[in-house]
C-alpha positions in Angstrom: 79.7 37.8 140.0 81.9 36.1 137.2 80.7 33.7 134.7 81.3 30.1 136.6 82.6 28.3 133.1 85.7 30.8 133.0 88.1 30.3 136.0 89.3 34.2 137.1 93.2 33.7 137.1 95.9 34.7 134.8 97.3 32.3 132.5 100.3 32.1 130.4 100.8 28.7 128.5 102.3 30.1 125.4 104.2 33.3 123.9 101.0 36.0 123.2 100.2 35.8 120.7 100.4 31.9 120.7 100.8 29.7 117.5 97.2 29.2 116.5 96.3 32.9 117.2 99.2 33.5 114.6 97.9 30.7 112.2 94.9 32.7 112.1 96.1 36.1 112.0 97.7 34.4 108.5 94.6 33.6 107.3 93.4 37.0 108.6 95.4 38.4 106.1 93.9 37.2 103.0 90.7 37.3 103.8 89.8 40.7 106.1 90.4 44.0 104.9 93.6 45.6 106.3 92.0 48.7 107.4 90.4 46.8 110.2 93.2 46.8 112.9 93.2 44.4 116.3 94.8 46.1 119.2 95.8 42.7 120.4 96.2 39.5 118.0 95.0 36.9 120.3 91.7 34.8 119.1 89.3 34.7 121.8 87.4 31.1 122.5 85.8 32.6 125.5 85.8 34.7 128.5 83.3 35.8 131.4 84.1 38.2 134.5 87.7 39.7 134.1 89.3 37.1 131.8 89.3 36.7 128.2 90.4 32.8 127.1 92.2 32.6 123.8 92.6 29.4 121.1 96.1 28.8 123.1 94.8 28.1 125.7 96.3 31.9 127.6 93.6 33.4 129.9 94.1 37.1 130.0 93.5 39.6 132.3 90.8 42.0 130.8 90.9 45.7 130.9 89.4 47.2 128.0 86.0 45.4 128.3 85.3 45.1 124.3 86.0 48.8 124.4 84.1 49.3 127.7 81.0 47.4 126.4 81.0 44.4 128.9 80.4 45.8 131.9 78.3 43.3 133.4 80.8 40.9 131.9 81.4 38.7 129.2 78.7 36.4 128.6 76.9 37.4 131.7 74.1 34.6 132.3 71.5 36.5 132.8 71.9 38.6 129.7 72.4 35.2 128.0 69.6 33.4 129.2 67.4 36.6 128.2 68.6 36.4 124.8 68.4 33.1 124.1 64.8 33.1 125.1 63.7 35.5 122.4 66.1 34.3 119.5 63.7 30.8 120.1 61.3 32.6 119.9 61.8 35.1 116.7 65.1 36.9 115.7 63.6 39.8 113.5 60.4 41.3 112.2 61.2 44.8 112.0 60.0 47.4 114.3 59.0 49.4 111.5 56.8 46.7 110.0 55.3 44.4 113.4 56.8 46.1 116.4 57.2 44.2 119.2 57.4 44.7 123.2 60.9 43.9 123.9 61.8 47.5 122.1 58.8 49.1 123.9 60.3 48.1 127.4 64.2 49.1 126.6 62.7 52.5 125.6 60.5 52.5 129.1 63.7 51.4 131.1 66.2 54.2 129.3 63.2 56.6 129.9 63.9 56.2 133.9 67.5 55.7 134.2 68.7 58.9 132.2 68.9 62.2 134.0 66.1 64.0 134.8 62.6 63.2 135.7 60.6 64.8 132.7 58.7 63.1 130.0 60.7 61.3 127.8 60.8 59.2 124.6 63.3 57.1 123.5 65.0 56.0 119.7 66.6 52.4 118.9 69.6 52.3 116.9 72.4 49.7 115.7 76.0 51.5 116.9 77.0 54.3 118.5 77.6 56.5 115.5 73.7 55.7 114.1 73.1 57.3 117.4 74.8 60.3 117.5 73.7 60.9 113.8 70.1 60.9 114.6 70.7 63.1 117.9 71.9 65.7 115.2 69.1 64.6 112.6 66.5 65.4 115.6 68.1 68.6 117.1 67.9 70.0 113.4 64.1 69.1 113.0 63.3 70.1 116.3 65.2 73.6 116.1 65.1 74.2 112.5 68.7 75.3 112.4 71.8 73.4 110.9 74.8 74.4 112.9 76.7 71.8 115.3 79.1 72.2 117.9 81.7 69.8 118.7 84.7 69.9 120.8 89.0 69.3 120.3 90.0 65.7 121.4 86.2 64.8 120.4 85.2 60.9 119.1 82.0 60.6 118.1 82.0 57.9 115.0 83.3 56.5 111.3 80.4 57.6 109.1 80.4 60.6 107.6 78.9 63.0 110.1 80.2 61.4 112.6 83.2 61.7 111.1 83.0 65.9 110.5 82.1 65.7 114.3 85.5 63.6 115.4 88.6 65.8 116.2 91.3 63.0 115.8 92.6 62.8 111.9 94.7 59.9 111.8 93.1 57.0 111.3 89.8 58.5 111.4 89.4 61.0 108.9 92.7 60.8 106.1 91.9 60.2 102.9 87.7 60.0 103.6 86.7 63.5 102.7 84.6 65.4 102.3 82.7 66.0 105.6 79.2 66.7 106.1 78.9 70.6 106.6 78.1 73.2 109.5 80.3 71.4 112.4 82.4 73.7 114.5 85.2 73.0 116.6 85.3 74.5 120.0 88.7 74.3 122.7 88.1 71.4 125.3 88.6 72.1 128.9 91.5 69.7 129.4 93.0 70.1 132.5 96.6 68.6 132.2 97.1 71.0 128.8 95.2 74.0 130.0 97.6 77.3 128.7 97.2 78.7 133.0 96.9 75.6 134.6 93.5 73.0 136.0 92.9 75.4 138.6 90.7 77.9 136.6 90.6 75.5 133.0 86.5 74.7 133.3 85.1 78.3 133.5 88.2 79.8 131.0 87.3 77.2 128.5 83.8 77.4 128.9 83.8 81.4 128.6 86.1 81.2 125.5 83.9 78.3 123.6 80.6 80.3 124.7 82.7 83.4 122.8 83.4 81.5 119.8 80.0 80.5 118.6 78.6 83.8 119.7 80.9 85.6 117.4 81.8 82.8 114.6 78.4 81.1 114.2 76.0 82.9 115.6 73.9 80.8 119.0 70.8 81.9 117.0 72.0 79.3 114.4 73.1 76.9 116.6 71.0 73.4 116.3 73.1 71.6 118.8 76.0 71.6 120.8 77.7 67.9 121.3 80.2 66.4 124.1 80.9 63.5 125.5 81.3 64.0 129.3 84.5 62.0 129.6 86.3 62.1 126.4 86.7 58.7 125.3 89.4 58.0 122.6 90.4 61.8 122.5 92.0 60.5 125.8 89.8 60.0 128.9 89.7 63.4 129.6 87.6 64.7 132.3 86.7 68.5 131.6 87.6 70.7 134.0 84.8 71.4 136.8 82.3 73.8 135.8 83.0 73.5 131.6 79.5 71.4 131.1 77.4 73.2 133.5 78.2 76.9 131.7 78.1 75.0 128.4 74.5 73.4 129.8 72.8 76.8 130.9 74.3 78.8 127.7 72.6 76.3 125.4 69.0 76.4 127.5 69.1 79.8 127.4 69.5 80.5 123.7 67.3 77.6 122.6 70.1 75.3 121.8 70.0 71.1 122.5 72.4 70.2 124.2 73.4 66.4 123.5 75.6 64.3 125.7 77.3 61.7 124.0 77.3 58.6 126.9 78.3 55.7 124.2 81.4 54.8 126.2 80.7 56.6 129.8 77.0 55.1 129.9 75.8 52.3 132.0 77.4 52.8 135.6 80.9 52.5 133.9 82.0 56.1 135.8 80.8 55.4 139.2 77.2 56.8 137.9 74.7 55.4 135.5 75.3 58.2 133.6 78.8 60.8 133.8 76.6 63.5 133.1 75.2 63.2 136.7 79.0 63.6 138.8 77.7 68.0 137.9 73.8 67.5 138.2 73.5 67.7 134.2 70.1 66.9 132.4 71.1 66.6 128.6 68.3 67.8 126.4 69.4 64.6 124.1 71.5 62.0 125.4 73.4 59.4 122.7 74.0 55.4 124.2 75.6 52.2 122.9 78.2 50.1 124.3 77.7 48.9 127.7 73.8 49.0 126.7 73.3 45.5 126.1 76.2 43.7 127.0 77.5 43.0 123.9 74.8 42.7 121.6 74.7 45.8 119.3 72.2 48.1 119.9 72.4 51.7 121.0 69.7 54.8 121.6 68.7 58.5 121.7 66.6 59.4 124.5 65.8 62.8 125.1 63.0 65.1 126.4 59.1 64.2 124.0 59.1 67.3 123.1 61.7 67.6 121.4 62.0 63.5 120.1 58.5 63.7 119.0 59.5 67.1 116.5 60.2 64.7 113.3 57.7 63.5 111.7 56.5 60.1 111.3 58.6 57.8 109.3 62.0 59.9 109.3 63.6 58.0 112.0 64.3 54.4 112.5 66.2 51.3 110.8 65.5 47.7 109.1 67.6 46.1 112.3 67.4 49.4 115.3 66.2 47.7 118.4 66.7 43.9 117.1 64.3 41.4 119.3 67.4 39.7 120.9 69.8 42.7 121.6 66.5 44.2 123.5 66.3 41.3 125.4 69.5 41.6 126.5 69.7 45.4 126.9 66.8 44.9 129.9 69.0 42.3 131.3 71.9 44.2 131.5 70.0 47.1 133.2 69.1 44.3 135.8 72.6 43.4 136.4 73.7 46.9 136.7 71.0 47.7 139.5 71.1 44.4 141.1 74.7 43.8 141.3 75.0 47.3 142.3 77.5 47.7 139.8 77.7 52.1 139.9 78.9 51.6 143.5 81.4 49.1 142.2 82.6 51.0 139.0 83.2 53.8 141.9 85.2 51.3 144.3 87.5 50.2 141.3 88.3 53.6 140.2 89.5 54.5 144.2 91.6 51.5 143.6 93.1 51.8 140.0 93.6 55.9 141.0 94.9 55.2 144.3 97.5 52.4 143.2 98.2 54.6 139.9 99.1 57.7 141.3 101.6 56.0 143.2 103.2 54.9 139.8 103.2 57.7 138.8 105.1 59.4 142.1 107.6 56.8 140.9 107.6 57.2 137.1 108.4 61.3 136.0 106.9 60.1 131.9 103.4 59.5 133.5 102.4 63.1 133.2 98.7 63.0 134.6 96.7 60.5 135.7 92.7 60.9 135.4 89.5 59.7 134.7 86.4 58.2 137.1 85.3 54.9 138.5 86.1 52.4 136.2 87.4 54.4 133.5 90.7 55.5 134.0 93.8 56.3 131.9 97.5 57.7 132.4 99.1 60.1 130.2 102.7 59.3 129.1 105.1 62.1 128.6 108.5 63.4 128.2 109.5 64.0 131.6 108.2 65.5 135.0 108.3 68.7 133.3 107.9 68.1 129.5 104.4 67.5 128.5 105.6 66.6 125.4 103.8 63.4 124.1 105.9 60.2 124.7 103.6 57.8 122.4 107.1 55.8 122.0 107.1 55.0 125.8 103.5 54.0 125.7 104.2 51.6 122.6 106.6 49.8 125.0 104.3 49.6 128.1 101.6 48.2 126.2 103.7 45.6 124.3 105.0 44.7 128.1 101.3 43.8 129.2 100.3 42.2 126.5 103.4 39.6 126.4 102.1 39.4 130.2 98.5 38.3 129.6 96.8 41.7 130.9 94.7 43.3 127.6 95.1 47.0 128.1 94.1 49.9 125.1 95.4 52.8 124.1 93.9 56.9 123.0 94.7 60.3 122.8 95.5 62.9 120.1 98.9 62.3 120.6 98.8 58.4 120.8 100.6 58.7 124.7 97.2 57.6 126.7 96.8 53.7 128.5 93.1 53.4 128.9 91.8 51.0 131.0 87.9 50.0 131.0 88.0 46.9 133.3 84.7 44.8 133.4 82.4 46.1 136.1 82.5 42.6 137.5 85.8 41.9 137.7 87.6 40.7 141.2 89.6 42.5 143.0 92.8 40.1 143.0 92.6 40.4 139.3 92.3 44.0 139.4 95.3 44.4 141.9 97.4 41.9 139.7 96.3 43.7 136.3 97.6 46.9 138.3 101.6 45.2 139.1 101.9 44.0 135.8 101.3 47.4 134.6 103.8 48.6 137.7 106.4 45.9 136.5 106.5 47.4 133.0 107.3 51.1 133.7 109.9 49.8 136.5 111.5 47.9 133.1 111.3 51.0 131.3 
């Protein structure tokens, strides 16, 4: 399953970062803007399956997949090979001016594997946030009302909507204002911090968000309401059962689209092609990046034609949305993810990392929960077994730990206390177990 060029084993040659990864993080300095942070200093030369090479000569164990982006890998051949046929054969001619059939099949392919079986249409975009702004841009035309509804513990982008629509305010938001207007904040049916408990969290929180914009906003003004089915960098958090159907059926009965943002869950990383699926949900709208293409940037809004074909022609699109060789490479990551089978192996990694976690954290009283689904799982780090006060200080020495060890792991949260960990799709299971005792060996030396 791995790339063949990259051998799958941990290894450790130097200190991490190693001395040419510092050389370069020196002339890093003077020549990249500072607000663009590295969540691990070491320069890559290569990497395929679950191992990242760097300039030293280290080979890494890989859990964060580019932010869970590769999940058919790192340079997967097929997704190479696809998109070094088209680049030889023409990098760019915007869709907008000659349109070509590359974006026409992605569109076809997203039109069958998102939820639901009804006529669809489908939008190419450059990032993530590009998408979610023109899921908005579409519910707006499409309703003709302005007001959106986001969610606490909510990522959804750096621009400037995007930005009004993310919860988190450090780094995100300080010092970028002002927002874009109508966005309103709802509670997030999050389990571990729930007031009464899990038990009843998904029908409390739905009932008292469905409150809210009755009596602040108003559902008859209500363009769209927006949530990511996992939360992503608000922390991994899985909403409590029954949260997203009530939020579902109270936004098709009052006329409201409902947009699922699938950016990081998308693309068989949860153990489904889509997370929206695990409760039987068909988004109105549904937002994709990421894992779309393995790697190359690209990202989409596909949604129902009635509603995607409600603005008129000319107010969507983008000089570079749906680039030749990114599409090429989208079609060959879909063919990776079915033929690999990689949603049944996204689930079988998340019974291991959950089953080999939980056991941790029987061990550990500062892990406080430990969540998530298939291959997108995180542990939250707190003050004790019964303080659920943030421990971010813990987590700051747990990931330093791994990182000295070779195994790239990420962090989230509100509170900065959350490990993520967004291993490859393809990755083997000895790496995966081994991945797992260095993070074991670093809470035993806490």
């Amino acid at each position: 399953m791995a790339t063949p060029e990259v051998a799958q084993a941990r290894r450790i040659v130097t200190e991490i970062p190693g001395p040419k990864s510092r050389a370069l993080q020196e002339r890093r300095r003077s020549s990249v803007a500072q607000g663009v942070s590295s969540a691990l200093p070491v320069y890559v030369e290569r990497a395929g399956g679950g191992i990242v090479e760097d300039i030293d000569g280290n080979a890494l164990i890989d859990f964060g997949a580019g932010i869970a982006v590769t999940n058919v890998g790192n340079a997967s051949p097929r997704v190479v090979e696809r998109a070094a046929e088209q680049l030889a054969k023409f990098t760019h001619t915007c869709f907008m001016v000659n349109p070509y059939e590359g974006y026409v099949e992605v569109c076809e392919a997203l039109n069958r594997i998102t939820p639901g079986d009804h006529e669809k249409r489908s939008l190419l975009l450059n990032s993530g946030a590009e998408a979610v702004e023109n899921a908005v841009k579409i519910a707006r035309a499409a309703t003709g009302r302005t007001a959106v509804v986001v969610f606490d513990h909510a990522y959804h982008g750096r621009t400037n909507l995007t930005m009004a629509l993310t919860a988190k305010n450090m780094p995100y938001k300080q010092g970028f204002g002002p927002f874009a207007g109508e966005v309103y904040r709802m509670p997030m049916a999050y389990p571990f911090r729930w007031p009464t408990g899990p038990g009843d969290c998904g029908p409390e929180a739905a009932r008292q968000a469905i409150d809210q914009i009755t009596a602040q906003i108003g559902a008859q003004n209500v363009a769209a309401v927006l949530i990511e089915p996992i939360q992503g960098e608000g922390g991994f958090i899985v909403p409590g059962t029954g949260f997203l159907p009530e939020l579902a059926d109270f936004c098709r009965a009052n006329g409201i689209v409902f947009i699922a943002d699938e950016i990081q869950t998308g693309f068989a990383r949860t153990g489904d092609m889509f997370a929206c699926e695990h409760e039987g949900i068909v988004p109105d709208l549904i937002t994709t990046a990421k894992g779309i293409a393995g790697g190359l940037p690209l990202s989409a809004v596909t949604g129902s034609a009635e509603l995607m074909d409600a603005v008129h022609a000319g107010g969507l699109g983008g000089t570079y949305g749906g680039n030749p060789a990114a599409c090429a490479a989208a079609l060959a990551a879909v063919e990776e993810i079915e033929s690999q089978q990689l949603v049944k192996r996204a689930r079988a990694i998340g019974e291991t990392m959950l089953g080999r976690l939980r056991a941790i954290a029987d061990r550990y009283g500062i892990i406080g929960d430990v969540r998530g689904r298939g291959a997108m799982v995180a542990i939250e780090l707190v003050a004790g077994a019964d303080d659920h006060t943030p421990n971010p200080d813990a987590l700051g020495e747990i990931v330093r730990y791994c990182h000295s060890q070779g195994l790239i792991l990420l962090t989230a949260g509100t509170y900065g206390n959350v490990i993520r960990m967004l291993p490859p799709l393809v990755i083997g299971d000895d790496l995966l177990d081994e991945g797992l005792s260095i993070l074991e060996e670093a809470f035993a030396r806490l």
